[in-house]
PDB file of N, CA, C and O in Angstrom:
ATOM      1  N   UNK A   1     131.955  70.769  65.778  1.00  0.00           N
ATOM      2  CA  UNK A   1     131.470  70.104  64.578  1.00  0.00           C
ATOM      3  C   UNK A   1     131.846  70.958  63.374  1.00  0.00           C
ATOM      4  O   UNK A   1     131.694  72.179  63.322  1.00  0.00           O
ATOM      5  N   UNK A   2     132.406  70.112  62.313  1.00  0.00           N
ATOM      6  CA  UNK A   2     133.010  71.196  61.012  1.00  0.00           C
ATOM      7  C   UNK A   2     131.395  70.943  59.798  1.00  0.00           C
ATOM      8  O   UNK A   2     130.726  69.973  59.442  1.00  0.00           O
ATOM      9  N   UNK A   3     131.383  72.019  59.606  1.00  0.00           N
ATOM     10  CA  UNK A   3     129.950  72.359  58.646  1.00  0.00           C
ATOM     11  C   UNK A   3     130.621  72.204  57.693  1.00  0.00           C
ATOM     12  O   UNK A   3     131.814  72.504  57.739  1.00  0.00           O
ATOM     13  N   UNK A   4     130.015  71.662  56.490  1.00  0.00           N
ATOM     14  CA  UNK A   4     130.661  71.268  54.972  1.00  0.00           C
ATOM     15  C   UNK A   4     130.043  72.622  54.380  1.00  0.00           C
ATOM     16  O   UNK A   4     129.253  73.478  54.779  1.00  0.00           O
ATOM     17  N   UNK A   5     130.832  72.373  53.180  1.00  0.00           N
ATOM     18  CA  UNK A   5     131.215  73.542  52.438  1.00  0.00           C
ATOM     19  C   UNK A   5     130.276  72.752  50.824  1.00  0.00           C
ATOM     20  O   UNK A   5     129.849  73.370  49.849  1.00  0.00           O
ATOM     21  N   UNK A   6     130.243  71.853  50.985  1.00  0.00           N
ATOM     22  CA  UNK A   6     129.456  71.166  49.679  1.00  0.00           C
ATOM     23  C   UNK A   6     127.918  71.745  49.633  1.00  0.00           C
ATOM     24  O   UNK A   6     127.243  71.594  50.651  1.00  0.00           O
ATOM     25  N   UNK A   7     127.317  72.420  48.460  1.00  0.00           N
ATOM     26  CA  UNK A   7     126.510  72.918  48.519  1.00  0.00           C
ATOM     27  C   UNK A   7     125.312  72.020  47.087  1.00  0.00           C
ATOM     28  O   UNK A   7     125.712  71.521  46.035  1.00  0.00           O
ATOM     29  N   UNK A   8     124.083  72.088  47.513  1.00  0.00           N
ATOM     30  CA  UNK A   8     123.471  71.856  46.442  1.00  0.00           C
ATOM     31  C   UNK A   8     123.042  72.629  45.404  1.00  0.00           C
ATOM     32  O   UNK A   8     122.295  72.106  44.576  1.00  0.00           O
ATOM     33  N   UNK A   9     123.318  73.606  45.301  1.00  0.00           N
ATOM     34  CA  UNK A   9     122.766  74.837  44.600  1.00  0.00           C
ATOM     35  C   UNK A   9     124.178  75.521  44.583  1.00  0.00           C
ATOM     36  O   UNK A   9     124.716  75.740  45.669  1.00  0.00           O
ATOM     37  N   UNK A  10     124.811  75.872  43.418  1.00  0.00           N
ATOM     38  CA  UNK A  10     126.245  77.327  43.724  1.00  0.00           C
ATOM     39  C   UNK A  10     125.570  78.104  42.475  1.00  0.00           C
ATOM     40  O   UNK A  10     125.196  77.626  41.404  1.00  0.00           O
ATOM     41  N   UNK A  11     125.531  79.216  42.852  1.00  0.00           N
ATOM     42  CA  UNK A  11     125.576  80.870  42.327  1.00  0.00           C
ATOM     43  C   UNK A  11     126.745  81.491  42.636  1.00  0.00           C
ATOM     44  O   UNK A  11     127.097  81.853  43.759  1.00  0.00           O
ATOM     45  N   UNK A  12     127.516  81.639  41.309  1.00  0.00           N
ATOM     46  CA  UNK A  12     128.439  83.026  41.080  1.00  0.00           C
ATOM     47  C   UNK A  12     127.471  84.664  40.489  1.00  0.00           C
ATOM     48  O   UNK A  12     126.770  84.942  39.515  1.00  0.00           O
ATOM     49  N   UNK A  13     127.986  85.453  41.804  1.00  0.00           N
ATOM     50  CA  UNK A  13     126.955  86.455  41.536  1.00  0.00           C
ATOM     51  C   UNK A  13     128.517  87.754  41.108  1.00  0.00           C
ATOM     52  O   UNK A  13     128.310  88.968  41.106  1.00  0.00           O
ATOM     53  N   UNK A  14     129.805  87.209  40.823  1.00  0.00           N
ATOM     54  CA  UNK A  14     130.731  88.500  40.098  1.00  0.00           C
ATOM     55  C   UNK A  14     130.686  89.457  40.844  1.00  0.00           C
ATOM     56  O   UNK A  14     131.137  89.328  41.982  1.00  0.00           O
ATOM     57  N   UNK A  15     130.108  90.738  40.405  1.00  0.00           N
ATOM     58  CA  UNK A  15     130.609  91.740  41.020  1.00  0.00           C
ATOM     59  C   UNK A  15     128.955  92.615  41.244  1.00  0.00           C
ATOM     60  O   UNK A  15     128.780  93.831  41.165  1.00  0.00           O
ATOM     61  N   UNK A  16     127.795  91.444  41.564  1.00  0.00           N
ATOM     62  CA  UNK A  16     126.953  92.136  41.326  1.00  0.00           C
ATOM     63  C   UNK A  16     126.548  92.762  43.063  1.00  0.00           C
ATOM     64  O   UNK A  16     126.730  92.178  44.131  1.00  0.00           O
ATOM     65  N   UNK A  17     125.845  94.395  42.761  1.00  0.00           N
ATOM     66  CA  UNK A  17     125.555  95.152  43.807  1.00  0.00           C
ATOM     67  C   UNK A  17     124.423  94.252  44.518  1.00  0.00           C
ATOM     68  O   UNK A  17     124.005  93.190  44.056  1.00  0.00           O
ATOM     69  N   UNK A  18     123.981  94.871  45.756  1.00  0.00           N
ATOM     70  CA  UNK A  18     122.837  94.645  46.902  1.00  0.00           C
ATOM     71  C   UNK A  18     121.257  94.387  46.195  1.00  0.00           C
ATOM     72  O   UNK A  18     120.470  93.575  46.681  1.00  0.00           O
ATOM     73  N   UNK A  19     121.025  94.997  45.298  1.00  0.00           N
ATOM     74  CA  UNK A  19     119.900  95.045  45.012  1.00  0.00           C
ATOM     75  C   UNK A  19     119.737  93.757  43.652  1.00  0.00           C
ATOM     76  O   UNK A  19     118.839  92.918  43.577  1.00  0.00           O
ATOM     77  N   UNK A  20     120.743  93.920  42.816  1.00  0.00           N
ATOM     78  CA  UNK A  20     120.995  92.416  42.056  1.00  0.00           C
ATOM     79  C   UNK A  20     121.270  91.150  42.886  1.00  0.00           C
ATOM     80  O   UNK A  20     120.687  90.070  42.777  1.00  0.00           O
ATOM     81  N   UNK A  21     122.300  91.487  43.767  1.00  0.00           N
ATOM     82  CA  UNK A  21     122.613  90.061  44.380  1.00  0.00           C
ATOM     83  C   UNK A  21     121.710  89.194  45.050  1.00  0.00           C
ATOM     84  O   UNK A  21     121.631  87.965  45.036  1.00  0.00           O
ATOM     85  N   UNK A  22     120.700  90.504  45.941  1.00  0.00           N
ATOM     86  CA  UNK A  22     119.623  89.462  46.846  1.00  0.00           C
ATOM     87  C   UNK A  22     118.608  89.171  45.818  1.00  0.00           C
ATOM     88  O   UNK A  22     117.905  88.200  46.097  1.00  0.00           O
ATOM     89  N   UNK A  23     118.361  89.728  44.758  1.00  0.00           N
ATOM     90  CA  UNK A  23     117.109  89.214  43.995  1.00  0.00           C
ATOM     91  C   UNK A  23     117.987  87.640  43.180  1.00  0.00           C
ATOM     92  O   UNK A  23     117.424  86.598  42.843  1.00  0.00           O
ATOM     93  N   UNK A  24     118.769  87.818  43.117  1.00  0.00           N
ATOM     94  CA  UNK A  24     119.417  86.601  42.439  1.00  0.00           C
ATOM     95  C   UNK A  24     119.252  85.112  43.313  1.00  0.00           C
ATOM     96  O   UNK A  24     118.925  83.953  43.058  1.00  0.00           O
ATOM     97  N   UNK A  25     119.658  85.854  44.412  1.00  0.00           N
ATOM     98  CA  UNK A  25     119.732  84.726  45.677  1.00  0.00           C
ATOM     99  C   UNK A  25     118.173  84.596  45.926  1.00  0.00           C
ATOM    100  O   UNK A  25     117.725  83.450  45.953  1.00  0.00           O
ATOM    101  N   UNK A  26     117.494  85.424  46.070  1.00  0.00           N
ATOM    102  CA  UNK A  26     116.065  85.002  46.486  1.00  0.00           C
ATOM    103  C   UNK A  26     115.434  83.729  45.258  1.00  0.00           C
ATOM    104  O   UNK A  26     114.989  82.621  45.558  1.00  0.00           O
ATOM    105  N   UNK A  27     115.596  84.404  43.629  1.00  0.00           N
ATOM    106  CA  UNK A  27     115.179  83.787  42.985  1.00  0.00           C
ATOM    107  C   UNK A  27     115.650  82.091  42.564  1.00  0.00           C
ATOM    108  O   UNK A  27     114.982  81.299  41.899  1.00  0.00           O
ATOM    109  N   UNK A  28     117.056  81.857  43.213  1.00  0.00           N
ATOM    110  CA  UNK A  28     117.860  80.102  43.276  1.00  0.00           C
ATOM    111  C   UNK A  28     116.811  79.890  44.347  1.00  0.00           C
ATOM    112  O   UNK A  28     116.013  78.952  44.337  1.00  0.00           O
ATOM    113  N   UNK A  29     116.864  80.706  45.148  1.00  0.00           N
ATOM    114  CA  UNK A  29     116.380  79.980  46.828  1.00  0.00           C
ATOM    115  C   UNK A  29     114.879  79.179  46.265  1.00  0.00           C
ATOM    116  O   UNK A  29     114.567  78.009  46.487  1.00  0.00           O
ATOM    117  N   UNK A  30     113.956  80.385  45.348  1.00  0.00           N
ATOM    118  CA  UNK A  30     112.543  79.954  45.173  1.00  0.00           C
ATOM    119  C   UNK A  30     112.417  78.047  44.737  1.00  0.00           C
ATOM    120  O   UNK A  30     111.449  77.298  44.870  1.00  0.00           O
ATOM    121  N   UNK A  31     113.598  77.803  44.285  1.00  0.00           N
ATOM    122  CA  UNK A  31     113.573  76.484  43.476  1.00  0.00           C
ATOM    123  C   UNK A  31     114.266  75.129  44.224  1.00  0.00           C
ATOM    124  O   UNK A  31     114.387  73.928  43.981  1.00  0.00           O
ATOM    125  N   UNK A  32     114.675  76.168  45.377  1.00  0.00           N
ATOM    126  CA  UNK A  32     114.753  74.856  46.705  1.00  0.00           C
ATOM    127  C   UNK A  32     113.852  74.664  47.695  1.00  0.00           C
ATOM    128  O   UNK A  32     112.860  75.320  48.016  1.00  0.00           O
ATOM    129  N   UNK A  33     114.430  73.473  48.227  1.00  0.00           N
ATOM    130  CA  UNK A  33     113.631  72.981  49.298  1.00  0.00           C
ATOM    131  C   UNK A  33     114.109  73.333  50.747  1.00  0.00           C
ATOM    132  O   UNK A  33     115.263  73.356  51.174  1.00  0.00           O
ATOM    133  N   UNK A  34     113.037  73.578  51.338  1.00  0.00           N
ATOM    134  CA  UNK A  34     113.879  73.489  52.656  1.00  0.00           C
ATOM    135  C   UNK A  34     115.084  72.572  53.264  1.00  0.00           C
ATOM    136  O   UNK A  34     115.265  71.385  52.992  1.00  0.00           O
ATOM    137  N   UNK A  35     115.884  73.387  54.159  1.00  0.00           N
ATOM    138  CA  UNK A  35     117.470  72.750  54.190  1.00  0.00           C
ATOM    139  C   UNK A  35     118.125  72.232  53.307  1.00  0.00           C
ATOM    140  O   UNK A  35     118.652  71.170  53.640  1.00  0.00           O
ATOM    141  N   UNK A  36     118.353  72.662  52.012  1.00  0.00           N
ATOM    142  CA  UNK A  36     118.885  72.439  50.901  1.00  0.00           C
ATOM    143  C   UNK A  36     119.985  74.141  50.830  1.00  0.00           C
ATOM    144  O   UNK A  36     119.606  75.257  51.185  1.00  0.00           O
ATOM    145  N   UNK A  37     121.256  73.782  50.297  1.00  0.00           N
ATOM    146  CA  UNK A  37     121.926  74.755  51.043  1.00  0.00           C
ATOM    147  C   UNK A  37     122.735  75.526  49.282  1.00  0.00           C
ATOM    148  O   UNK A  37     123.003  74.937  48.235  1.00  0.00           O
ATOM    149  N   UNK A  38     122.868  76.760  49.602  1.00  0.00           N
ATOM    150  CA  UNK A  38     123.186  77.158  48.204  1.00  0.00           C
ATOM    151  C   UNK A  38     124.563  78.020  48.305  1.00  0.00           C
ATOM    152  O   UNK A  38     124.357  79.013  49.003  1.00  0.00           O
ATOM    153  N   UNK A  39     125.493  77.975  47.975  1.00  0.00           N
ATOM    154  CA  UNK A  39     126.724  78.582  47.760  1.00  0.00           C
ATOM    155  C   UNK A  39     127.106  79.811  47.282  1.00  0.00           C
ATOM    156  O   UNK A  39     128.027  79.577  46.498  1.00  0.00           O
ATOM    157  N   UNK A  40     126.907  80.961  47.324  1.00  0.00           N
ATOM    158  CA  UNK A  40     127.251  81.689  46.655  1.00  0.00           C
ATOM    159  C   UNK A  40     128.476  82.689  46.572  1.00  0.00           C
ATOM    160  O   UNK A  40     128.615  83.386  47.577  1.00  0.00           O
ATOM    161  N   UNK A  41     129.560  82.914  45.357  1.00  0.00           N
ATOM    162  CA  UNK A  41     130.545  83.538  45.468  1.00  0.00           C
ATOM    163  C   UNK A  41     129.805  85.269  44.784  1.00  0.00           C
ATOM    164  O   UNK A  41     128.886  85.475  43.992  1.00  0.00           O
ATOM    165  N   UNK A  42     130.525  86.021  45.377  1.00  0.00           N
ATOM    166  CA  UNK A  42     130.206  87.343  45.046  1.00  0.00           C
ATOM    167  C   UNK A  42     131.164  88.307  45.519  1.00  0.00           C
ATOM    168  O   UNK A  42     131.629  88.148  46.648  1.00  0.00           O
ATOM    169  N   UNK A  43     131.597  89.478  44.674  1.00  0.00           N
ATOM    170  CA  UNK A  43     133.069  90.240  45.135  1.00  0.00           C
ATOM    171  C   UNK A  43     132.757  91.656  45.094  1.00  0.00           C
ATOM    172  O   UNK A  43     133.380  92.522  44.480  1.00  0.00           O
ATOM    173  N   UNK A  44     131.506  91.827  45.968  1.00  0.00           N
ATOM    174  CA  UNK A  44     130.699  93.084  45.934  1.00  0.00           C
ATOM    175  C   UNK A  44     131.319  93.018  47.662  1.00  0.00           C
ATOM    176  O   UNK A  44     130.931  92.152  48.446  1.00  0.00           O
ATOM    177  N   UNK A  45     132.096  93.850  47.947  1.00  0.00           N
ATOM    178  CA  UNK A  45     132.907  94.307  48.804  1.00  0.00           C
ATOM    179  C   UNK A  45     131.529  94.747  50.107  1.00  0.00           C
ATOM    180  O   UNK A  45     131.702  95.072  51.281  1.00  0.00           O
ATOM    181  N   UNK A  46     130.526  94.631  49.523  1.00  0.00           N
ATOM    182  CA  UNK A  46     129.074  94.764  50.979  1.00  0.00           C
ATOM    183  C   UNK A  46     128.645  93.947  50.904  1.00  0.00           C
ATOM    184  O   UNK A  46     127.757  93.763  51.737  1.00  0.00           O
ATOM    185  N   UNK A  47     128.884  92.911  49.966  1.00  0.00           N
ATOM    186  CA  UNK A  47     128.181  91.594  50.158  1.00  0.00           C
ATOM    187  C   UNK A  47     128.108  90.549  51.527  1.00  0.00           C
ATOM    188  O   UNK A  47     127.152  89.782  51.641  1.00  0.00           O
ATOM    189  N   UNK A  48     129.110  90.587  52.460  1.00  0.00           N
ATOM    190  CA  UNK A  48     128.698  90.302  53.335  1.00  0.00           C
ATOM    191  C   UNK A  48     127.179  90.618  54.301  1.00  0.00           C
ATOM    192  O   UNK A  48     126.207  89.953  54.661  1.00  0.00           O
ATOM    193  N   UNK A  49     127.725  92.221  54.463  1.00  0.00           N
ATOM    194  CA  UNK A  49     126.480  92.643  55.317  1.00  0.00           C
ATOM    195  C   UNK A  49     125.326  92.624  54.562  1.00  0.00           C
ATOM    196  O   UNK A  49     124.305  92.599  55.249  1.00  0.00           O
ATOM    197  N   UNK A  50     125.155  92.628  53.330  1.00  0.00           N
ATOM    198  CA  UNK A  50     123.956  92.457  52.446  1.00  0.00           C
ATOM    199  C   UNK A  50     123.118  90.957  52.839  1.00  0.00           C
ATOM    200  O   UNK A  50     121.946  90.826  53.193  1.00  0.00           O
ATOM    201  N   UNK A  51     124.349  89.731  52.605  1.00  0.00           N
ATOM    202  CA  UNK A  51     123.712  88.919  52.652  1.00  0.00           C
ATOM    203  C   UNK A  51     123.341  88.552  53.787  1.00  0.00           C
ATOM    204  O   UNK A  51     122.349  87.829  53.699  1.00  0.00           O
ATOM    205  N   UNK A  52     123.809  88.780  55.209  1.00  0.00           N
ATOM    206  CA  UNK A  52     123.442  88.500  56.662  1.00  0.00           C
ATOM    207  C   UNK A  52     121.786  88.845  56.589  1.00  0.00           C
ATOM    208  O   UNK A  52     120.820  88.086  56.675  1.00  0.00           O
ATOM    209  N   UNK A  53     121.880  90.590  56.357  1.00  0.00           N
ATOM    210  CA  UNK A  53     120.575  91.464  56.487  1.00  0.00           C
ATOM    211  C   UNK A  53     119.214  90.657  56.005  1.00  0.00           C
ATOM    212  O   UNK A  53     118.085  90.630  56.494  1.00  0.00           O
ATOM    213  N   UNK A  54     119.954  89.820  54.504  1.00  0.00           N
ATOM    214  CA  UNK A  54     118.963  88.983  53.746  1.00  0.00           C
ATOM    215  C   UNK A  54     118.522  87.976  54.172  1.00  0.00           C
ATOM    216  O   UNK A  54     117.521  87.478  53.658  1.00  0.00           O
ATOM    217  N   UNK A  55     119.241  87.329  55.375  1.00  0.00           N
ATOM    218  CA  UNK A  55     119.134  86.175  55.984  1.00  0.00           C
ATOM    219  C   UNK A  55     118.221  86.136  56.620  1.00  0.00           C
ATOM    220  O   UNK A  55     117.273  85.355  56.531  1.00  0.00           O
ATOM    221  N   UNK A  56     118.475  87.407  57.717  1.00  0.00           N
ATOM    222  CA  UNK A  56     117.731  87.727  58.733  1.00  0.00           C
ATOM    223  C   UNK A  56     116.136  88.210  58.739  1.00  0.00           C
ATOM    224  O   UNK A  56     115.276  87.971  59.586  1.00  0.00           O
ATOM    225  N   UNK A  57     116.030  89.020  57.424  1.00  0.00           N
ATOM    226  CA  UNK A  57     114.554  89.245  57.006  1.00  0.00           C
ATOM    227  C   UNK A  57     113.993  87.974  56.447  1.00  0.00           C
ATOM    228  O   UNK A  57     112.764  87.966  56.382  1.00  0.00           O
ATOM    229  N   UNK A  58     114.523  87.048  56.087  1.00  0.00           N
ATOM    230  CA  UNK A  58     113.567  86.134  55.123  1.00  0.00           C
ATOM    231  C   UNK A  58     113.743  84.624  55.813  1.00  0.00           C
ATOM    232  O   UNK A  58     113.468  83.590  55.205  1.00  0.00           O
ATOM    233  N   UNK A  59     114.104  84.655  56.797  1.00  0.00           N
ATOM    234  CA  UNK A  59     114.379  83.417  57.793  1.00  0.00           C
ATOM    235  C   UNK A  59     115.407  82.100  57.120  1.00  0.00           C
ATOM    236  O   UNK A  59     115.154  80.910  57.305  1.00  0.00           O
ATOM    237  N   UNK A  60     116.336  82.503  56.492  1.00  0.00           N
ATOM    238  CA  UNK A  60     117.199  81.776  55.567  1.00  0.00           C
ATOM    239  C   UNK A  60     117.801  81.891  56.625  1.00  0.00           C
ATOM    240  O   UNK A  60     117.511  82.768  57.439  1.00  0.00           O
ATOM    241  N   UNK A  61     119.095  80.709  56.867  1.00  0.00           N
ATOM    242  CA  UNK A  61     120.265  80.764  57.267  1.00  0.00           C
ATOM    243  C   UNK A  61     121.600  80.942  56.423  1.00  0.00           C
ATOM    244  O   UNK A  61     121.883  80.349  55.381  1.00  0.00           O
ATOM    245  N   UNK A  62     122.495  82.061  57.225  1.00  0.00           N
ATOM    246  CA  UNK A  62     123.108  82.144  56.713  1.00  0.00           C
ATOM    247  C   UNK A  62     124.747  80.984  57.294  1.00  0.00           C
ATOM    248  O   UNK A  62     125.579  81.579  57.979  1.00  0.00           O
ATOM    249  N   UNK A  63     124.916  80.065  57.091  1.00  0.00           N
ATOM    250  CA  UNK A  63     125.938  78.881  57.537  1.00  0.00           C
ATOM    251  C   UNK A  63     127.005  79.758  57.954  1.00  0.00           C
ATOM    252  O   UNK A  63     127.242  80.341  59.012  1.00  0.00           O
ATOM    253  N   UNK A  64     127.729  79.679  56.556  1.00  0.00           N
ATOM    254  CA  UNK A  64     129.446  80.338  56.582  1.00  0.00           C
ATOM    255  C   UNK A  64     129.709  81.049  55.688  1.00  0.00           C
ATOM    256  O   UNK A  64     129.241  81.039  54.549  1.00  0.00           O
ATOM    257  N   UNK A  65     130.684  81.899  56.257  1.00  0.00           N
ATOM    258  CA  UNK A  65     131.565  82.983  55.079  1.00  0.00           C
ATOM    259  C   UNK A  65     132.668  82.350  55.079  1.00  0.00           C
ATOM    260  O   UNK A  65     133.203  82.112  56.162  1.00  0.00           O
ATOM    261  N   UNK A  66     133.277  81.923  53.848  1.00  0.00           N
ATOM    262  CA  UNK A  66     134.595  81.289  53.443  1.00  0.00           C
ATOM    263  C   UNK A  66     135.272  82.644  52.321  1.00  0.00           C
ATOM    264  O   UNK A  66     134.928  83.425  51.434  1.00  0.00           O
ATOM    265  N   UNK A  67     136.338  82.250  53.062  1.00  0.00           N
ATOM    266  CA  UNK A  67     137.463  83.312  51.902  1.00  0.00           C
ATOM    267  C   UNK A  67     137.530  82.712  50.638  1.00  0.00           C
ATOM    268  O   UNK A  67     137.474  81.484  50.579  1.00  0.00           O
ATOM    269  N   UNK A  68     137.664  83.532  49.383  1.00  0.00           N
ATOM    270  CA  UNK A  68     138.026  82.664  47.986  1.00  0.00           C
ATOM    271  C   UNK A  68     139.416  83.776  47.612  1.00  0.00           C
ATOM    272  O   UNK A  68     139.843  84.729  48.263  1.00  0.00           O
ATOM    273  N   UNK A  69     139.780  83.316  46.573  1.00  0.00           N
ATOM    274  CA  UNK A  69     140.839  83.621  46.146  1.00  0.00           C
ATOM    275  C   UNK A  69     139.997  85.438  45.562  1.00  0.00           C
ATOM    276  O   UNK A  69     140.600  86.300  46.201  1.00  0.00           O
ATOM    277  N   UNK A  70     139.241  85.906  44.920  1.00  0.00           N
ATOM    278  CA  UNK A  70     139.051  86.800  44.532  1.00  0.00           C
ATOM    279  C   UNK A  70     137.584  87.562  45.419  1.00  0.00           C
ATOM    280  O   UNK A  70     137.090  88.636  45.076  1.00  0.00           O
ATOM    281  N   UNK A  71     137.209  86.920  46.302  1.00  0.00           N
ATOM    282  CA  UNK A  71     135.591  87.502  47.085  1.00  0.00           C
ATOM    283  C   UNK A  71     135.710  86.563  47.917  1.00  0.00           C
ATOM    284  O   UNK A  71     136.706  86.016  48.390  1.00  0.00           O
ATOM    285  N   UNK A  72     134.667  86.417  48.059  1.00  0.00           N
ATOM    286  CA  UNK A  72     134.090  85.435  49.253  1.00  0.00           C
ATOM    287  C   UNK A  72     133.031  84.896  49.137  1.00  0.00           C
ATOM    288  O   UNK A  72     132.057  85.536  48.738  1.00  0.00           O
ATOM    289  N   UNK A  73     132.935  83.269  49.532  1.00  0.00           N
ATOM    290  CA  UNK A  73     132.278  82.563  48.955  1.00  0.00           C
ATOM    291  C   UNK A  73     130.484  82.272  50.337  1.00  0.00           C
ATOM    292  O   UNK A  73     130.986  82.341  51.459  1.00  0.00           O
ATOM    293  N   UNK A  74     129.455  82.110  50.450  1.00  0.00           N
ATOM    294  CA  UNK A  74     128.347  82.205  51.507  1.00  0.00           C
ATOM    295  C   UNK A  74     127.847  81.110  51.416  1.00  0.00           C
ATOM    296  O   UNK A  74     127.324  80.757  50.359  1.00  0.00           O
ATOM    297  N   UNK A  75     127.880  80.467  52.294  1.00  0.00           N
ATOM    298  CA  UNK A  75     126.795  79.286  52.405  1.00  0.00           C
ATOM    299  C   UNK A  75     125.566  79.585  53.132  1.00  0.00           C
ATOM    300  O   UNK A  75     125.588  79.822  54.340  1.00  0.00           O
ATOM    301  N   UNK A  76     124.524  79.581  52.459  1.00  0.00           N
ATOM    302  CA  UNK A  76     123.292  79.516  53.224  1.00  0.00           C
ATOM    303  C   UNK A  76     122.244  78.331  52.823  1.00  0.00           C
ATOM    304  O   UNK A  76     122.131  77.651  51.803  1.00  0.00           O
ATOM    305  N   UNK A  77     121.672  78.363  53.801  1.00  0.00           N
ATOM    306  CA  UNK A  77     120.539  77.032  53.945  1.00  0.00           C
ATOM    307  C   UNK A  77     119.196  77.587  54.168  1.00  0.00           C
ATOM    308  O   UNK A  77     118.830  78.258  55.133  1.00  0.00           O
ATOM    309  N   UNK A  78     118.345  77.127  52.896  1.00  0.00           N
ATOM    310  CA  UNK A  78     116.967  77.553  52.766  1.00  0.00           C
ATOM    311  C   UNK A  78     116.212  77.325  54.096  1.00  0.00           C
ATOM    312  O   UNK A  78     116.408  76.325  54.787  1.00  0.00           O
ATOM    313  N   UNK A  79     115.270  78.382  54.443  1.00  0.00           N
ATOM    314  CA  UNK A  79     114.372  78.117  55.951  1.00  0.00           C
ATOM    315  C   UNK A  79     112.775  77.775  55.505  1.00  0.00           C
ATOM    316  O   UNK A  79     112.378  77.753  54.340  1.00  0.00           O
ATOM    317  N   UNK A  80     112.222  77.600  56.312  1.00  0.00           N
ATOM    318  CA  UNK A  80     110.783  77.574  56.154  1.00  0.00           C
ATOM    319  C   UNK A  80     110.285  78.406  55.198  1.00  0.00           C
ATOM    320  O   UNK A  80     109.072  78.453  54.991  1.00  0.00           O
TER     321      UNK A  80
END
């Protein structure tokens, strides 16, 4: 099954570090609903493992990591 890439929520988070990026992402997340899914591009070279870690503590899913032309783009889907 191919997971879409269409998100209801996109955040460009630039070049922001671990401690900006997840408060950024926590604070879009506060204004969704469950399974409502938010996009975010970010070119903080730990942003991957940042955002998994973030996933995993706060029961968010994290969908997909897609390549972009300058970072990489995260789909995650709000949890309970």
């Amino acid at each position: 099954m191919d997971t879409p890439t269409s998100a209801d929520v996109t955040l460009d988070l630039g070049e922001a570090g671990c401690g900006q990026l997840v408060m950024e992402i926590m604070f879009a997340m506060r204004h969704m609903v469950t399974g409502q899914t938010l996009l975010v591009t970010a070119y903080d070279p730990a942003a991957p493992a940042d955002i998994a870690a973030w996933c995993r503590m706060t029961g968010n899913t994290l969908v997909k990591t897609l390549p972009n032309s300058s970072g990489k783009q995260f789909l995650l889907q709000k949890g309970q």
